[in-house]
C-alpha positions, 0 to 999 in steps of 0.5 A: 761094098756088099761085104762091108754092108753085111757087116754094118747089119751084123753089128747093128744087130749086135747093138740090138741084141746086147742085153740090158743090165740086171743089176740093181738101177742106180736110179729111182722112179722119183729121178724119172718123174722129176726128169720128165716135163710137168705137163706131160702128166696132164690129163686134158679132157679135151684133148683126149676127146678130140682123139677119142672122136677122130678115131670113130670118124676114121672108123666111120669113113671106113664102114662108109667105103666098105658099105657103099663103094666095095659092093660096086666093084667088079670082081675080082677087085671087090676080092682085093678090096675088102681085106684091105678095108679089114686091115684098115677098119682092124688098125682104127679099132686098135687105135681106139681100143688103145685109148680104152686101155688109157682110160683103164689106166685113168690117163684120159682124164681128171675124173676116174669115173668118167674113165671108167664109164667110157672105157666100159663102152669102148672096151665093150663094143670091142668084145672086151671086158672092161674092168676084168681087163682092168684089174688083171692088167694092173697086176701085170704092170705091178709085177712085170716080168717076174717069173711068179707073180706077172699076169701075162706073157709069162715065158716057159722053163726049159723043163716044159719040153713041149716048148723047148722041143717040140715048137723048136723049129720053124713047123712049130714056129709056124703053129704058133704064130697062128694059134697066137694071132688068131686066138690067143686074145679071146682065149686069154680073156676066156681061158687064161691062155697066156697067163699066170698059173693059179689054182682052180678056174680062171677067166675074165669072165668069171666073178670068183676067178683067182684074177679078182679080189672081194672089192672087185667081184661086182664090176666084173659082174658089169663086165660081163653085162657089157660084153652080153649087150654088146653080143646082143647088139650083134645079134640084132644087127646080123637078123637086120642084115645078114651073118656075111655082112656083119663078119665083113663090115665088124668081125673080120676087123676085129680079128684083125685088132685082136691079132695087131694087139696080140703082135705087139704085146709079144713084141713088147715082152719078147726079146733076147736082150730082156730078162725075167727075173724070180722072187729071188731077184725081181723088183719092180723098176727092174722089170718095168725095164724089161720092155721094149720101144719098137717102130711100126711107122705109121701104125705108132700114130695110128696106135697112140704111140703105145707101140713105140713109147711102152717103156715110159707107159710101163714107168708111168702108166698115167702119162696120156698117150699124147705125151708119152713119146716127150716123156721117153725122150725125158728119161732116155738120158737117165735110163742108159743102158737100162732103155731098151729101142729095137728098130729092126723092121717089124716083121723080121723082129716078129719072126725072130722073136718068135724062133728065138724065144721059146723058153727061158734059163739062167746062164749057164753057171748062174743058175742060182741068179735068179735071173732068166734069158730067152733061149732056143 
């Protein structure tokens, strides 16, 4: 019996790890909206509110726990206490900082300027510069995974051999998983760590940055406004309490979310069954395919299901978040092979991934393909 169970596990991750097709798909994205029910594209303000708010309630609940009920605790309970709050309050503000995300996708509502205007708060108080984030990550959703021309994400060669040799093996495994969930988000908005190659300096941050056009340069200006007032807030904040209660109560949760949104973004863009394709094979329907759904159990609701619905996101990314899990069900039956779902439970798929995407080639004899597969 133990055998015979070992052998189911062996062939679930076979089913888990055959590669999706590389050839061209036999349908179009007109077959897929057609195929998915009409109100799934309806943006109801209302609707998008009610979520909006309830995640601030539950943000709200948690600040009061932790305020008003961790310091009556006996040590060493208070000890325990307190990164449980951080895990929760970090999942609540990766909730809402998803529905920003929505709303840089014009998916919240009707009205683009409305997007934009609560997105810049959402995003802000999050330490994140809005309509930067906006316009590059709508670079990355025009060019997902082309080797070239993708924004973020983008997988090292074999010949960069401090990839493919000296973070191969489980110290390097190791390193990188912490410099990734501790400090890839702001050093990606900072520094570009992550993101596309590009002559001269790049940050989200920087008006004149590769990332922007002409037409874009003054709402980076504004981005940048944002994150200052929300420092100062900060600041403020810390001279009327203290640098210790403001790092429990709001920067060690947001450690937290930069580290949940730095997990399941690698999750999405890393597997060994997708490919990345170069200018000689890439096209659009193909990369947007190669992404992948996952379960995080409760966390999908707690995220609005940008985690186990990011293949339709990236077909057709002004879905709301509320439809997104009927409009994957919609297209499943169109999408065949070309649709990706991993339900490997959620931390062994983070560490295999991350042991066994470390660069990427073509197969061996298609070198010319123009088509890359992850290695190690």
């Amino acid at each position: 019996m133990g055998a015979g169970g070992r052998m189911n596990d062996d062939t679930a991750d076979k089913n888990v790890l055959k590669r999706v097709p590389t050839k061209k798909t036999p349908f179009e994205i007109s077959d897929l909206k057609k195929a998915i029910p009409l109100h799934c594209y309806k943006r109801d303000l209302a609707r998008s509110l009610y979520y909006l708010f309830a995640d601030i309630a539950i943000c709200f609940t948690w600040y009061q726990i932790a305020s008003n009920l961790i310091p009556l605790l006996p040590k060493p309970l208070n000890y325990i206490a307190w990164p449980i709050y951080w895990f929760c309050q970090g999942s609540s503000f990766m909730g809402i900082w998803s529905i920003g995300h929505d709303l840089g996708h014009h998916a919240f509502s009707e009205y683009e300027w409305l997007d934009d205007a609560i997105g810049f708060v959402v995003h802000s108080a999050f330490l994140t510069p809005y309509f930067s984030f906006k316009y590059s990550h709508r670079s990355h959703h025009a060019h997902t995974n082309s080797m070239e021309y993708d924004e973020v994400w983008i997988p090292k060669r074999k010949t960069d051999t401090f990839y493919s040799e000296v973070l191969n093996n489980p110290l390097g495994n190791l390193f990188m998983t912490f410099v990734r969930l501790l400090l890839s988000f702001p050093m990606y908005f900072t520094f570009n760590i992550h993101g596309r190659e590009y002559n001269g300096f790049v940050s989200h941050f920087y008006p004149q940055s590769p990332l922007f056009n002409d037409s874009e340069r003054l709402q980076v200006w504004l981005s940048d406004a944002g994150m200052v007032a929300a420092f100062y807030g900060l600041y403020k904040i810390a001279a009327a309490t203290s640098a210790t209660w403001l790092f429990c109560i709001y920067g060690a949760p947001l450690l937290v979310m930069n580290a949940h949104f730095i997990f399941f973004t690698f999750l999405h863009h890393s597997h060994p069954s997708i490919a990345h394709y170069d200018s000689r094979e890439w096209d659009w329907i193909r990369g947007a395919l190669s992404t992948i759904d996952r379960d995080y159990g409760i966390l999908n609701h707690v995220f609005h299901d940008v985690t186990c619905a990011h293949v339709v996101h990236h077909l057709i990314s002004i879905i709301p978040h509320y439809h997104t899990v009927e409009a994957t069900k919609a297209v499943k039956p169109i999408l065949g092979d070309y649709y990706k779902y991993d339900d490997t439970p959620i931390l062994k798929a983070f560490w295999r991934e991350t042991k066994d995407c470390i660069y990427v080639e073509p197969d061996e004899g298609a070198e010319d393909s123009g088509v890359y597969w992850f290695r190690k």
